[in-house]
MARKOL-583668 format. One record per residue (C-alpha): x, y negated, z negated; residue number from 0. Coordinates in steps of 0.05 Angstrom, whole numbers. Layout:
x,y,z,rose
X,Y,Z,NUM
...
REM end
This chain:
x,y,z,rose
411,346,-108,0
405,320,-31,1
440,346,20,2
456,314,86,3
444,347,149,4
459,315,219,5
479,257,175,6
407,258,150,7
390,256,71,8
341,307,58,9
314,317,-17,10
282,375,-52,11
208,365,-29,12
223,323,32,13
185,363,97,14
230,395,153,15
196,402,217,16
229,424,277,17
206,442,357,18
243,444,427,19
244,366,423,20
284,364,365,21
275,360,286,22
251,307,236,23
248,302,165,24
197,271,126,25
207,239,62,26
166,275,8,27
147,196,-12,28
111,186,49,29
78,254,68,30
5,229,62,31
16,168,119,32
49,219,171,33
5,268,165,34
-66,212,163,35
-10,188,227,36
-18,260,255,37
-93,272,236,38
-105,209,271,39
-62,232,341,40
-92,298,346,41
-166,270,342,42
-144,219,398,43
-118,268,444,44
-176,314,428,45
-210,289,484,46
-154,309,528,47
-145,366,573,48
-83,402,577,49
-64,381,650,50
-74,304,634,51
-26,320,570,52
25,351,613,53
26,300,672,54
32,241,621,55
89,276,584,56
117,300,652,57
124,227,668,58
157,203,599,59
204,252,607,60
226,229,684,61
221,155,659,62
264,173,600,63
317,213,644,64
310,162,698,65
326,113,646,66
393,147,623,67
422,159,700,68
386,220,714,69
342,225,781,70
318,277,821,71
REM end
């Protein structure tokens, strides 16, 4: 039986994944795409180095809370 949580459906074998960004749930019917999805990211940002990740997320995040009102 599914329960709802945040006003999300999540079934018995769905994934739950949470982090300090926040939480998704992943439908047990499409597991395999998210984590090819994933497999694929991480071997992108392989490449990266740790100070390139954090300036580009650095800068979402500002755009983002720039975006909603938020400066300085």
């Amino acid at each position: 039986m599914p329960v709802r949580c945040g006003g999300v459906k999540v079934d018995a074998g769905d994934v739950v994944v949470a982090d300090e960004e926040g939480i998704v749930v992943v439908p047990s019917a499409r597991l395999d795409e998210v984590l090819q999805t994933a497999k694929a990211n991480v071997a992108k940002e392989a490449d990266g180095s740790l100070d390139a990740w954090e300036a580009a997320h650095r800068s979402r995040i500002e755009g983002i809370l720039a975006d909603g009102g938020f400066a300085g």
